[in-house]
Structures are given as C-alpha cells and as structure tokens.
N, C-alpha and C positions, 0 to 999 in steps of 0.2 A: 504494500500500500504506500501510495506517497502525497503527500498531503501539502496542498497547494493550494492556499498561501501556507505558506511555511507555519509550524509552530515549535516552538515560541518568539522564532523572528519577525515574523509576519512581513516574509520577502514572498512575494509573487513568481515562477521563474515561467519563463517563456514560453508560450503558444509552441513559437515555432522548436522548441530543444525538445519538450514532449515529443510533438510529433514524431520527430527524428527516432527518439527511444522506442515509440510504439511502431513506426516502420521497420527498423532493425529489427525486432524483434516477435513476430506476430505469430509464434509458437508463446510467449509469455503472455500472460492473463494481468492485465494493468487494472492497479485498483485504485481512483483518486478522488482523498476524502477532500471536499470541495465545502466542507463546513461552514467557510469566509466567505467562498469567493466571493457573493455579494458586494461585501463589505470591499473590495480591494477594485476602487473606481478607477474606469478606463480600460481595467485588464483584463482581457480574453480567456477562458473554461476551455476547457475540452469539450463543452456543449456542444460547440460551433460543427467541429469534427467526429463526433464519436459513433456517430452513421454511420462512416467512410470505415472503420474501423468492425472486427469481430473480436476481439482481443481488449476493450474497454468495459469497462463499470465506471459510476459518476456516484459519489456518496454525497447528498444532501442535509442538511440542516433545518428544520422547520425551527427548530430550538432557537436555533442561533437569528437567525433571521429576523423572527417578531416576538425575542422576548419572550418564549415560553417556556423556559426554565421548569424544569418540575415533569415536562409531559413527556419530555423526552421523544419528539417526533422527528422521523427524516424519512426520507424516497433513495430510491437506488434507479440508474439511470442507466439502458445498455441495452445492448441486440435483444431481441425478444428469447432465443432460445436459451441466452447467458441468464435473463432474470426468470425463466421457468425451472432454470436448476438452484438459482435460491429460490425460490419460491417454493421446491419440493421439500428444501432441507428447514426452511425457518419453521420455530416454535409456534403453534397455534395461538391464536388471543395475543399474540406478540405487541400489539397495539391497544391500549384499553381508551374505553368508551369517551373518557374527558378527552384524551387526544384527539380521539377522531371528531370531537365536538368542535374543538380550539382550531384544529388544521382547515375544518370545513367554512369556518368563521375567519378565519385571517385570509383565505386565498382571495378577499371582495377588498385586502386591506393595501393592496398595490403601489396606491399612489402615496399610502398614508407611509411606507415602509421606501419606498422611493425617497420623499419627501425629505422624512428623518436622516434618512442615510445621506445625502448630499448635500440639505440644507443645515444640518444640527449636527450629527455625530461626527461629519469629517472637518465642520470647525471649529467642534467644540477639543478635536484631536489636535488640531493644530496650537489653540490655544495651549491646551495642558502641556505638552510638549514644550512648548515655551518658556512656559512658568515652571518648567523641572529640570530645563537648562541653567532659568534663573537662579536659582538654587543652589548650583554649581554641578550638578549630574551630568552624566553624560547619557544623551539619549542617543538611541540606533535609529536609524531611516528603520522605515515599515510603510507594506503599501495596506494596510487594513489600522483600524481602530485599536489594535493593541502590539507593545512594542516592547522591546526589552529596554533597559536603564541600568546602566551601570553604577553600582552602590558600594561598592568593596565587598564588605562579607552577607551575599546577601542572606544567609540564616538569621544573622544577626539584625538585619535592618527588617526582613519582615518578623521576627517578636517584639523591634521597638514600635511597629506598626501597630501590631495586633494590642498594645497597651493603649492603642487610641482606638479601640474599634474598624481599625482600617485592613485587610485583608490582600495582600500583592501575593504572587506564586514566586518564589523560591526557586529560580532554576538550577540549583546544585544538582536535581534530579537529572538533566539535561545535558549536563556535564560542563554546566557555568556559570560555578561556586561565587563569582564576583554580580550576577544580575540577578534582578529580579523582573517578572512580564508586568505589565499597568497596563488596565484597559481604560479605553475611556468611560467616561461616566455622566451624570449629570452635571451641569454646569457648575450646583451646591456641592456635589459629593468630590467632583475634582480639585472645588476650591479647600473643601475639607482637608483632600488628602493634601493638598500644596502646603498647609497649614501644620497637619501635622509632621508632614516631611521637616518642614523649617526646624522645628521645635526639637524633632528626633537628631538634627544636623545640629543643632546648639548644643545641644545636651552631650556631644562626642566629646 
C-alpha cells in the first residue's frame, strides 16, 4: 500500500512517477490509501487513470473528508473484478447503520466541503504555519492540512502539550524522534495551540 499524500509528511508525489510504477509493473497489485487526497489542492489521484489500469485499488476516506470521526467510513475504488474479490472476503455488517446514515447525508454536502476546504482550512493552514515559525519552529512544506514541525524531543514537547489539553502525534513512531504532525484546526483551537506552544517554549 502506498499512501498518497504522504503521512506524516503530507508530501503529494506525482501523477506522472505513479504511473511509471504501475506501468512497470502490472503483475503487482497497487494499493493507494488516498485518505487526503482531497485535502492536497491542485494535485492529481490516480482517479484520473485507474481505468486504464487492472493492477489499481483507490482507498477513500468518508472520515477524513466531512468530519466524521467516530463512523469510520470509506469506499475502495478499482476494476470491477478487483472489488468483487474484496467484496467476497470482507466481514459482513462491516459498515453499521449511523455510517450509512452520515455517508448518505454528507454526499448532498459538496459544495459545503469544497467550500471549507479552499476557502477556511487551506488558510487557516497557512496562517498557523506562520504563527509556529513565529515561534521559532521549524515547519516542513506539506501539500494537505497537516505537517510535520520540528521540536527537538518530540516525546517531550507532546506531554508539555498534553499539560495544556492540547494533543500533537509524536512521530518517534515514524522514525522522527525530533517532530511532531499539527493538523490544522479551528481558527480558536490553532490560536490555543500557538498559545500554549509559547508558554511550553518559555518554560525550556
């Protein structure tokens, strides 16, 4: 599986280098969790191409998308014969009932999820990002809403976090003991966190 935009860089990589992989290769079975991609404007999916392809799966996000946190929905995207062999193997009731309520109610929500996404999240990202350079951080390019930052230890800076109610991932898991991920947030809760950062930055 490869996952595109990246996580926890939230780099995008290319249309066209995919393609290349999945031409080279069309004895291998390409699986790309496309969780973001929304989120990462301008940038081309393997939607476009995965037609042209028998060797593609597309792994979607309903979660990620509109904020549904908790119902845990997504879609799989791919030749028809590739999604009748998952379709033989998945667990039954795999989906419960609030899902399919929420997913059947947000697919009328288009513009409202459009909207958000270009007019509010990508520049409420740009701000935060700013205000956590201010700071003196170092932040990483990213082409989606959430980015790595460079902290020093970051085990350390997310429990000075979690003393203020604030919650960042830890990428020690990741194999990089110096970041931590920031997604963006509410306009209040980015200012929060810029707030508590300060405070956690004085107190070194």
């Amino acid at each position: 599986m490869f996952c595109n935009p990246n996580n926890p860089t939230g780099k995008h990589t290319y249309l066209g280098e995919l393609k290349t992989w999945v031409e080279q290769h069309q004895d291998t079975l390409f699986v790309f969790d496309e969780a973001y991609t929304q989120f990462a404007i301008g940038k081309h999916s393997m939607l476009s191409l995965y037609r042209n392809f028998q060797n593609v799966l597309l792994v979607r996000s309903m979660t990620k998308d509109y904020a549904l946190a908790g119902l845990r929905l997504g879609y799989l995207i791919g030749e028809s014969s590739l999604i009748q062999v998952i379709a033989n193997l998945r667990p039954a009731w795999n989906v419960n009932g609030f899902a399919q309520a929420g997913g059947i109610t947000v697919l009328d929500q288009w513009e409202w999820f459009r909207d958000s996404l270009h007019q509010l999240i990508n520049s409420d990202m740009v701000t935060l990002m700013y205000n956590l350079s201010q700071s003196g951080l170092e932040v990483m390019p990213s082409d989606v809403h959430y980015f790595l930052v460079r902290v020093g230890n970051a085990t350390e800076f997310r429990a000075k976090l979690l003393e203020h109610k604030i919650m960042v991932r830890d990428c020690t898991s990741f194999g990089l003991p110096e970041y931590v991920r920031i997604a963006t947030r509410t306009p209040e809760d980015n200012a929060k966190l810029i707030a508590a950062i300060e405070q956690v930055q004085h107190d070194r």
